[in-house]
N, CA, C and O atoms as a GROMACS GRO file, in nm:
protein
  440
    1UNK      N    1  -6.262   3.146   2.279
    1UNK     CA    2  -6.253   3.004   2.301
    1UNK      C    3  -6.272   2.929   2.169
    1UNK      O    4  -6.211   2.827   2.140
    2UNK      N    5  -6.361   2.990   2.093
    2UNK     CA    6  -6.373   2.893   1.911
    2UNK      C    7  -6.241   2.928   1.858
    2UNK      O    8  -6.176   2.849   1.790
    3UNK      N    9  -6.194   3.065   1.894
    3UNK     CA   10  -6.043   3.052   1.802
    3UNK      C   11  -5.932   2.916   1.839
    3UNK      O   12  -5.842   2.888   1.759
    4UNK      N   13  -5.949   2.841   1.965
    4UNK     CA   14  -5.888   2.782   1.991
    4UNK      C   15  -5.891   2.645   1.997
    4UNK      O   16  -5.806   2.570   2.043
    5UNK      N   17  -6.016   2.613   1.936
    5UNK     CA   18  -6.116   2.460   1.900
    5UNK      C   19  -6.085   2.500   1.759
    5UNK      O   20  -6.085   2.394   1.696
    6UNK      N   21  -6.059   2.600   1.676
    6UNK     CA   22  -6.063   2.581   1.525
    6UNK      C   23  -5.892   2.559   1.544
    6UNK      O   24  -5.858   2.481   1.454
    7UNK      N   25  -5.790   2.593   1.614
    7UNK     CA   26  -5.667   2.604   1.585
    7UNK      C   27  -5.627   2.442   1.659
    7UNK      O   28  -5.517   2.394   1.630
    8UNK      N   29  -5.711   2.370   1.746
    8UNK     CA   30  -5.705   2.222   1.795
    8UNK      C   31  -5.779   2.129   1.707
    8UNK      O   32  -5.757   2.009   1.720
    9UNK      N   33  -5.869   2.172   1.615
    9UNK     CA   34  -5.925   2.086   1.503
    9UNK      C   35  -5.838   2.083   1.375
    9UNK      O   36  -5.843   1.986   1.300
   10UNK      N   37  -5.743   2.208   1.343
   10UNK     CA   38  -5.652   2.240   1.215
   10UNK      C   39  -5.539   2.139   1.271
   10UNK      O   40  -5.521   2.071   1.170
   11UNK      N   41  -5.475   2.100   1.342
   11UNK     CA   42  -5.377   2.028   1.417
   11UNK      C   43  -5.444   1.919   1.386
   11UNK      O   44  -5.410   1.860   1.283
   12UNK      N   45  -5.538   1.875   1.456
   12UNK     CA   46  -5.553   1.691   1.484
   12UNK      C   47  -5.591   1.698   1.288
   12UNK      O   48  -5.515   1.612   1.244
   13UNK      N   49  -5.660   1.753   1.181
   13UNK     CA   50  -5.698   1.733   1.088
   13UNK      C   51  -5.493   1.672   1.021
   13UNK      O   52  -5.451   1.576   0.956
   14UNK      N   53  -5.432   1.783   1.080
   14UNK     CA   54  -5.278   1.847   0.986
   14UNK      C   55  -5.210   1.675   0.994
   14UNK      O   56  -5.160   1.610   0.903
   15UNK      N   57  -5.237   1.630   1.169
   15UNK     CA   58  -5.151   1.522   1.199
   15UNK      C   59  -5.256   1.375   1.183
   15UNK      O   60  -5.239   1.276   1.253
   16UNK      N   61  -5.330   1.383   1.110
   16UNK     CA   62  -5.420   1.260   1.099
   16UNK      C   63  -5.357   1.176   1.037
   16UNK      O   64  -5.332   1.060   1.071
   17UNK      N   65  -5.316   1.258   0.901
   17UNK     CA   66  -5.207   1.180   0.838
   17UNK      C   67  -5.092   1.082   0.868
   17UNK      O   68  -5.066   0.978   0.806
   18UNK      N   69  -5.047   1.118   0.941
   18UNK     CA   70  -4.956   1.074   1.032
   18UNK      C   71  -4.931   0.944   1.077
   18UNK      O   72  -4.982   0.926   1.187
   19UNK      N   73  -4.856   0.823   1.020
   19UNK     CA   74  -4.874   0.729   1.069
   19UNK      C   75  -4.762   0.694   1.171
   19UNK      O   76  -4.644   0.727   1.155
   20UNK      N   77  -4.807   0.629   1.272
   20UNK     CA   78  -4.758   0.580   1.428
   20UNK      C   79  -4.718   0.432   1.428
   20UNK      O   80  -4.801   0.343   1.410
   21UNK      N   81  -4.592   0.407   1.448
   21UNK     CA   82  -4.562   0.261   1.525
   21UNK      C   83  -4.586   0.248   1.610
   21UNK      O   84  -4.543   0.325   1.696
   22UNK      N   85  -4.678   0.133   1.645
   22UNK     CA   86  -4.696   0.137   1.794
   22UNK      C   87  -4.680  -0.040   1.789
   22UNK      O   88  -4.733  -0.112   1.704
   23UNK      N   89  -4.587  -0.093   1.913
   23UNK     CA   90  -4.546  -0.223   1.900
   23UNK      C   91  -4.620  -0.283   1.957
   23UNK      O   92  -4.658  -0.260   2.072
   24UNK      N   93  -4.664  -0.396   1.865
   24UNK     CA   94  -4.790  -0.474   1.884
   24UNK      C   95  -4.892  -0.497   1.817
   24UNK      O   96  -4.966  -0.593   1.796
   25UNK      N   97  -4.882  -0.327   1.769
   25UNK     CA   98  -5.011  -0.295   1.662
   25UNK      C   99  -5.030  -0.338   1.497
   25UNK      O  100  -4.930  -0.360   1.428
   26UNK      N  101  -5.102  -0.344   1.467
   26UNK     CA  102  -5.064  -0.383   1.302
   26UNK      C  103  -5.075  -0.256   1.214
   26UNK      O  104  -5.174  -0.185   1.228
   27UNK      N  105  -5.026  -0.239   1.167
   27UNK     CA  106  -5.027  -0.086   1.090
   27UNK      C  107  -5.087  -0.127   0.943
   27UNK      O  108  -5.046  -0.223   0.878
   28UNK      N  109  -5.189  -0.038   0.902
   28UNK     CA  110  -5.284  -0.037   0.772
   28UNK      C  111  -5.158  -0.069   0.648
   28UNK      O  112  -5.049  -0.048   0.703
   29UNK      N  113  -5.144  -0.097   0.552
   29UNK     CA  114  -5.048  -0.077   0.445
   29UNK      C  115  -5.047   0.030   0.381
   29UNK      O  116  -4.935   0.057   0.339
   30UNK      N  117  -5.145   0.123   0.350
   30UNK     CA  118  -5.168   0.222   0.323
   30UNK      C  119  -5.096   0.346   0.396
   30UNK      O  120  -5.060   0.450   0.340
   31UNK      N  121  -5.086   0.321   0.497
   31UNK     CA  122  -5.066   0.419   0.617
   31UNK      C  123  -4.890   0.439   0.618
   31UNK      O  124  -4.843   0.519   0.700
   32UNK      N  125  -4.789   0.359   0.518
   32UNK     CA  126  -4.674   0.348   0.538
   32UNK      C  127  -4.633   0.412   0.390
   32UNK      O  128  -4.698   0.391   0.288
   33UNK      N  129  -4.503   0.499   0.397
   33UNK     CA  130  -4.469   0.547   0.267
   33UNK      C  131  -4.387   0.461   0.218
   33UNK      O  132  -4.308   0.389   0.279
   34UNK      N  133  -4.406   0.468   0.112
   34UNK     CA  134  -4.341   0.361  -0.003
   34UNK      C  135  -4.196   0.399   0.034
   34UNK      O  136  -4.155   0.513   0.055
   35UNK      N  137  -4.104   0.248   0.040
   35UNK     CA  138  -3.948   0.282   0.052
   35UNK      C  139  -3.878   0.381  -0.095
   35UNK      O  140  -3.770   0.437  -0.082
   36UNK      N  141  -3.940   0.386  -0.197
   36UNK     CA  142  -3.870   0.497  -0.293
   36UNK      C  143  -3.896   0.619  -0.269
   36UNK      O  144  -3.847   0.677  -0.366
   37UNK      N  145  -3.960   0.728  -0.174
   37UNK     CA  146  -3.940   0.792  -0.118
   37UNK      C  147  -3.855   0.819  -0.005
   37UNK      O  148  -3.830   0.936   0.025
   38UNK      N  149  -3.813   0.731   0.055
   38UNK     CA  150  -3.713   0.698   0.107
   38UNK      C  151  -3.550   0.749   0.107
   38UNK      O  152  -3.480   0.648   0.102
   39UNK      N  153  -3.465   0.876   0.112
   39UNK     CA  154  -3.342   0.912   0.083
   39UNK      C  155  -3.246   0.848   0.185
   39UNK      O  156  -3.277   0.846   0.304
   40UNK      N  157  -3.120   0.790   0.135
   40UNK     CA  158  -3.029   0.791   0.225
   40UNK      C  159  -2.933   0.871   0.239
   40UNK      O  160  -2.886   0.924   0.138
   41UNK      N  161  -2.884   0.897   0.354
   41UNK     CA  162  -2.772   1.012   0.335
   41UNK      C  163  -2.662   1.004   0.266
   41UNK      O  164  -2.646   0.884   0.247
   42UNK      N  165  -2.547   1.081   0.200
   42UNK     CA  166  -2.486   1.048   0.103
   42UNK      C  167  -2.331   0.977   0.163
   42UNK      O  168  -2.274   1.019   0.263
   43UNK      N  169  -2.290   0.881   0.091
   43UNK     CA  170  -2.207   0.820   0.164
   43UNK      C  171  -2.039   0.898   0.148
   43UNK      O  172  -1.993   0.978   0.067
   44UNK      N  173  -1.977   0.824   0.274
   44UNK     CA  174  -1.841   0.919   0.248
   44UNK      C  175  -1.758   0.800   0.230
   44UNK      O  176  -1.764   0.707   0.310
   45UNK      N  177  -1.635   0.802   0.070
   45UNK     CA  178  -1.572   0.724   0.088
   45UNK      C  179  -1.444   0.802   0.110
   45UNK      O  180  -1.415   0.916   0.075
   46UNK      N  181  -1.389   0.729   0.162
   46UNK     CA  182  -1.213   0.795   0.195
   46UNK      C  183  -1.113   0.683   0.117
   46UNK      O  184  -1.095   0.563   0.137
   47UNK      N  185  -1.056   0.778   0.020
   47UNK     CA  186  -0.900   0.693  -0.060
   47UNK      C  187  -0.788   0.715  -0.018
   47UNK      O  188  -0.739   0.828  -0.021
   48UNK      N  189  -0.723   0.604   0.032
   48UNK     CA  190  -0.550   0.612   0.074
   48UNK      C  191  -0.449   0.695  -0.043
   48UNK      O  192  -0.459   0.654  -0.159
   49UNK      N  193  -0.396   0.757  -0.028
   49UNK     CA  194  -0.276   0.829  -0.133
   49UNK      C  195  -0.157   0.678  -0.190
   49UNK      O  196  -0.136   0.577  -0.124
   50UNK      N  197  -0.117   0.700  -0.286
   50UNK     CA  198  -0.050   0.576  -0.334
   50UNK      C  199   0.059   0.550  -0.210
   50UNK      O  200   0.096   0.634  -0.128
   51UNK      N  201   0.094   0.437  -0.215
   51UNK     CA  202   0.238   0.427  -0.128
   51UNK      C  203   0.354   0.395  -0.265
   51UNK      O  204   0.343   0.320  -0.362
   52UNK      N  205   0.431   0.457  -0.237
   52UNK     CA  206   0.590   0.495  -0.304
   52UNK      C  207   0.613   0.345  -0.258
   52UNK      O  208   0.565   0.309  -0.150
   53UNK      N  209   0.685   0.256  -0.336
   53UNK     CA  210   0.829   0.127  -0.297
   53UNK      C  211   0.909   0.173  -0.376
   53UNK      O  212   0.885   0.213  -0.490
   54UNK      N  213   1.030   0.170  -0.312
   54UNK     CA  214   1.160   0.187  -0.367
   54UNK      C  215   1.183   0.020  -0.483
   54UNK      O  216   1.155  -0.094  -0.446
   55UNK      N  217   1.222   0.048  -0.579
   55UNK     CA  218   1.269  -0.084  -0.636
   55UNK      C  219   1.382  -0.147  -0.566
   55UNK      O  220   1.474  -0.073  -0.529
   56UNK      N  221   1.389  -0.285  -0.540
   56UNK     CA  222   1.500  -0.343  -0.533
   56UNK      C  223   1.674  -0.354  -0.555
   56UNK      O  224   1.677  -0.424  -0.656
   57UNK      N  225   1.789  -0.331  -0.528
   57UNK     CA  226   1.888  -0.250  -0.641
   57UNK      C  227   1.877  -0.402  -0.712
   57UNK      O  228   1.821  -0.500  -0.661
   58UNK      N  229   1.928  -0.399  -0.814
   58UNK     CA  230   1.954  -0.507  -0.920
   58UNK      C  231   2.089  -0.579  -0.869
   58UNK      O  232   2.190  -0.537  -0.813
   59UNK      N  233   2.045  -0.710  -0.914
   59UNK     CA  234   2.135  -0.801  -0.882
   59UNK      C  235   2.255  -0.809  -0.987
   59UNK      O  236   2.247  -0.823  -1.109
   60UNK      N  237   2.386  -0.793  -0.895
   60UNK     CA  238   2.511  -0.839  -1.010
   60UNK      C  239   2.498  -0.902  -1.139
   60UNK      O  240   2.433  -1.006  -1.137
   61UNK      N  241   2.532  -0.872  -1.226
   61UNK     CA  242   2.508  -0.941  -1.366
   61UNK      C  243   2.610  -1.037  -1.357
   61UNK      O  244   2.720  -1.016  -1.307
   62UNK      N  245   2.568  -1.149  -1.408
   62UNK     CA  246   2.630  -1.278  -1.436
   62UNK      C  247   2.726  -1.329  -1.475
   62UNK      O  248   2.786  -1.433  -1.448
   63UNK      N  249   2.749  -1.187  -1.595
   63UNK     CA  250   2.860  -1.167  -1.700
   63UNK      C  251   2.992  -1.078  -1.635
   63UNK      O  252   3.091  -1.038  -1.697
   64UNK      N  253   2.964  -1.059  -1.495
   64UNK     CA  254   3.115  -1.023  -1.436
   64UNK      C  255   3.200  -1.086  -1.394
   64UNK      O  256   3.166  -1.193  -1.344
   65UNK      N  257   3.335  -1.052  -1.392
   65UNK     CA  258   3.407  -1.190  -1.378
   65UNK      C  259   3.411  -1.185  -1.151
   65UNK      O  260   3.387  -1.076  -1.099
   66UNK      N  261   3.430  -1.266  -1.089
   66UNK     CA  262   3.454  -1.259  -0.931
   66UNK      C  263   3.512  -1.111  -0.869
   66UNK      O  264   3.466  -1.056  -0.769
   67UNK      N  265   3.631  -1.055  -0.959
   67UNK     CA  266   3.690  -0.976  -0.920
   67UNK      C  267   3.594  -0.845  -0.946
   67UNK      O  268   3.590  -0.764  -0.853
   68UNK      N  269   3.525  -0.820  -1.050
   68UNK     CA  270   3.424  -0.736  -1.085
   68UNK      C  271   3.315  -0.700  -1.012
   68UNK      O  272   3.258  -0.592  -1.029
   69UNK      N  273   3.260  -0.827  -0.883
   69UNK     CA  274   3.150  -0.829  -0.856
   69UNK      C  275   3.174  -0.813  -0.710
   69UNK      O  276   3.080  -0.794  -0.633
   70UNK      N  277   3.350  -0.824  -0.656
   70UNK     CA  278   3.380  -0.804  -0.500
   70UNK      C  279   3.366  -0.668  -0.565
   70UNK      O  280   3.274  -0.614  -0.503
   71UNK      N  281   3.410  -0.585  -0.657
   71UNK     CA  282   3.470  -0.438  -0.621
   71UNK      C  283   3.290  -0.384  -0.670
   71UNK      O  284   3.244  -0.287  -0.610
   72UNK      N  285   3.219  -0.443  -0.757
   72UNK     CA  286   3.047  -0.348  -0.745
   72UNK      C  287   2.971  -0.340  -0.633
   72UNK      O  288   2.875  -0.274  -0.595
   73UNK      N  289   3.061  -0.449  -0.580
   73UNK     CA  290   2.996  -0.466  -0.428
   73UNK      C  291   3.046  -0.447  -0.292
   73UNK      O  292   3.030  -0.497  -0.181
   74UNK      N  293   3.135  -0.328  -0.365
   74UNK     CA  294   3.219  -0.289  -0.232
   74UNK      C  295   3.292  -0.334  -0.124
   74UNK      O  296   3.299  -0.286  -0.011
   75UNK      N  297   3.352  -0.441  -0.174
   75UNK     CA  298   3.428  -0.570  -0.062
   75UNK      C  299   3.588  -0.483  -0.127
   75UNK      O  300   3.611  -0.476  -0.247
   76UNK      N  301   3.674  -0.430  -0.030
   76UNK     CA  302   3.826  -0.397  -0.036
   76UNK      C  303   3.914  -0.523  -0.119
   76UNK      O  304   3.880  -0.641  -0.127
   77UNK      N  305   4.028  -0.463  -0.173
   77UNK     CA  306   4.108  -0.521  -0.221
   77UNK      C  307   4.159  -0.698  -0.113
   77UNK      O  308   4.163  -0.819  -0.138
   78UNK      N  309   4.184  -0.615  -0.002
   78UNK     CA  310   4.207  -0.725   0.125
   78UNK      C  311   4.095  -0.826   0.137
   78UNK      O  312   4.122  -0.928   0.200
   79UNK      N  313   4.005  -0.816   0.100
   79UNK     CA  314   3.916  -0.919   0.095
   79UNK      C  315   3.913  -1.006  -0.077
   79UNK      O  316   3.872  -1.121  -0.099
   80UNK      N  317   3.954  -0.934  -0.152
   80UNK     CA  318   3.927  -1.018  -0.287
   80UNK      C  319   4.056  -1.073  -0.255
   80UNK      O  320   4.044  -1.194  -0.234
   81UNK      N  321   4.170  -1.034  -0.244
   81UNK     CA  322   4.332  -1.136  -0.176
   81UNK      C  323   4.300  -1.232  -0.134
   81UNK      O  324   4.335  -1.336  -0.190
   82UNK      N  325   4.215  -1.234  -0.011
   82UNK     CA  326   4.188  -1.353   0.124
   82UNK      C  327   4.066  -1.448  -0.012
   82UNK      O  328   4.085  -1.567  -0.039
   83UNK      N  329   3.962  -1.373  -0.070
   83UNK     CA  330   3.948  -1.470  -0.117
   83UNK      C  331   3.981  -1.521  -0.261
   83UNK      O  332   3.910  -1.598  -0.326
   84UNK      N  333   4.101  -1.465  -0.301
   84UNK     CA  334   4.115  -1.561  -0.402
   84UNK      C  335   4.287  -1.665  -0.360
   84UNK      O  336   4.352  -1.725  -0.446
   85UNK      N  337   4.327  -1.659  -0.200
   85UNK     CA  338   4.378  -1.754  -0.148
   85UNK      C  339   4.266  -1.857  -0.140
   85UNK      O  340   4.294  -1.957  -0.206
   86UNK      N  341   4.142  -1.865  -0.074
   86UNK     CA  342   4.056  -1.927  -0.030
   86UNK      C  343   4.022  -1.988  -0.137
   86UNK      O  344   3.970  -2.088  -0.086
   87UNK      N  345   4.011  -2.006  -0.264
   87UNK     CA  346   3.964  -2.005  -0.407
   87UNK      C  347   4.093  -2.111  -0.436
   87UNK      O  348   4.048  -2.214  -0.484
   88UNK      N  349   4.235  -2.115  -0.420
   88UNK     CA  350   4.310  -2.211  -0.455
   88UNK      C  351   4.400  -2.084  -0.540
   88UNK      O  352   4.496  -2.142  -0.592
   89UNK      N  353   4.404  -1.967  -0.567
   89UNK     CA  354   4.519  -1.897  -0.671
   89UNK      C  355   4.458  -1.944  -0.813
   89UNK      O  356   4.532  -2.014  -0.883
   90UNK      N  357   4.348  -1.918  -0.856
   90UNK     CA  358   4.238  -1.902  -0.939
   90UNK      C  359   4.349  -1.839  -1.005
   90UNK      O  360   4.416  -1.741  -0.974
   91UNK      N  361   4.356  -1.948  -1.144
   91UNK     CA  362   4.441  -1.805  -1.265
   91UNK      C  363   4.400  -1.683  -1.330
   91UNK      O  364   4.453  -1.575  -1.356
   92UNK      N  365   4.261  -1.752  -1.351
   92UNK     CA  366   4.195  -1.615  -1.404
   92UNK      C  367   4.119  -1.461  -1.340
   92UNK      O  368   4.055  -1.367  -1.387
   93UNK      N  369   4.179  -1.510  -1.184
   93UNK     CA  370   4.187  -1.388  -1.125
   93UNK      C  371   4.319  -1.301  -1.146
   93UNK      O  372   4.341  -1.200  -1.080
   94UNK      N  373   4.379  -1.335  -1.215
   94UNK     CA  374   4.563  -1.261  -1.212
   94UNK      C  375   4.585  -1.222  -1.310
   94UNK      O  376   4.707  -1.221  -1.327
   95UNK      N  377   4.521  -1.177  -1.410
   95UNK     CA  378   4.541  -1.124  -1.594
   95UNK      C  379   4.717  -1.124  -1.582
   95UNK      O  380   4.775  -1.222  -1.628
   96UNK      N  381   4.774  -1.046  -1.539
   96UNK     CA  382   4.893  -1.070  -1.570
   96UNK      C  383   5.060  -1.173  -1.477
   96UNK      O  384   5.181  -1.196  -1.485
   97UNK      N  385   4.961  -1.193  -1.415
   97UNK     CA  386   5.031  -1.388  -1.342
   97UNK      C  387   5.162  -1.304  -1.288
   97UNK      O  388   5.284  -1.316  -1.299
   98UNK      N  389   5.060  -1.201  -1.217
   98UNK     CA  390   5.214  -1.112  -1.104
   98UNK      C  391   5.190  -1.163  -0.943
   98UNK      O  392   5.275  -1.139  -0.857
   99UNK      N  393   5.090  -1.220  -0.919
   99UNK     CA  394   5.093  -1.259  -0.814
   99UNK      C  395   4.993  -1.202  -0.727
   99UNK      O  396   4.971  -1.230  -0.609
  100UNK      N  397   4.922  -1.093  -0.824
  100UNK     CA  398   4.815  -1.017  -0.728
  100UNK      C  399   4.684  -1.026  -0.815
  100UNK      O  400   4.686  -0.991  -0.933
  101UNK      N  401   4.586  -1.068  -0.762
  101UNK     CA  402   4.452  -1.122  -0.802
  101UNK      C  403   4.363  -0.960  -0.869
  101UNK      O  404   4.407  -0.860  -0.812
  102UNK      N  405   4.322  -0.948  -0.908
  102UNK     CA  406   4.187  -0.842  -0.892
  102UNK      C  407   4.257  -0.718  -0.973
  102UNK      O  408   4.175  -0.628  -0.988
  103UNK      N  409   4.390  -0.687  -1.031
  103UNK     CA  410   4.458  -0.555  -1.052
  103UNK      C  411   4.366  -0.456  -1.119
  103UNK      O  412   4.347  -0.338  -1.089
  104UNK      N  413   4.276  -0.577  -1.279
  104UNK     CA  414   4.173  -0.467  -1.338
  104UNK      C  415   4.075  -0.388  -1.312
  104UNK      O  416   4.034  -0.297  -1.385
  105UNK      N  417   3.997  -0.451  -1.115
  105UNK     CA  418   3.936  -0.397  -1.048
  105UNK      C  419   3.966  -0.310  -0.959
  105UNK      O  420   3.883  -0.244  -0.896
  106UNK      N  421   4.073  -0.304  -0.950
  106UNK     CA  422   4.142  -0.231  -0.779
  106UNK      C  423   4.260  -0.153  -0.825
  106UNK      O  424   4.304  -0.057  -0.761
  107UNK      N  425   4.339  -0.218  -0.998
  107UNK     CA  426   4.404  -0.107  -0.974
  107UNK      C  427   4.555  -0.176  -0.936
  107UNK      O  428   4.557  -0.291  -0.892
  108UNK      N  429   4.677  -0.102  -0.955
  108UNK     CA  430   4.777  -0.172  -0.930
  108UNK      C  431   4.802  -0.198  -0.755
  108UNK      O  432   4.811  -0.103  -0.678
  109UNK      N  433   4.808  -0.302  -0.724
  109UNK     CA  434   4.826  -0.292  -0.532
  109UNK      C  435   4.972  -0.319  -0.520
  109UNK      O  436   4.992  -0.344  -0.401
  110UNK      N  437   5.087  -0.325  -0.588
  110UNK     CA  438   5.197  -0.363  -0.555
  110UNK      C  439   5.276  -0.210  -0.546
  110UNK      O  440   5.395  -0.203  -0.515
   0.00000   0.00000   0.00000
């Protein structure tokens, strides 16, 4: 029975230390461990991978003449016709004043 009063006195001595919240109570200052003992667990940050943008295509240069800028931009011969009726017969769509607009872009159409 003393082995078991010395092993219930080693306990209450071990946990004396021990300080208790108890709500309501005022707790000693002493009795609380300093917050720099204190560890926090280590934090996790997570980084997004870059995002890819495609560039923009570039805009027609300035320095092309109408007929230059239907055919970089993929508009058919039949459409630079219709619009250089629509335009009034623009001379300087016709380099050689045959009657067909666009030839240096498209090529002979006659």
């Amino acid at each position: 029975m003393v082995g078991r009063w010395v092993a219930f006195a080693a306990v209450v001595v071990a946990l004396g230390g021990c300080a208790v919240s108890v709500p309501g109570k005022a707790v000693p200052v002493g009795s609380v461990a300093p917050a720099s003992t204190v560890t926090a667990p280590p934090s996790v940050v997570v980084v997004q991978p870059p995002v890819t943008v495609p560039a923009p295509a570039p805009a027609p240069s300035k320095s092309l003449t109408q007929c230059q800028q239907f055919a970089a931009e993929g508009y058919s011969f039949g459409y630079a016709y219709n619009a250089w009726v629509r335009a009034g017969y623009p001379v300087g769509w016709d380099a050689d004043r045959d009657g067909l607009p666009c030839e240096q872009s498209y090529g002979e159409q006659n």
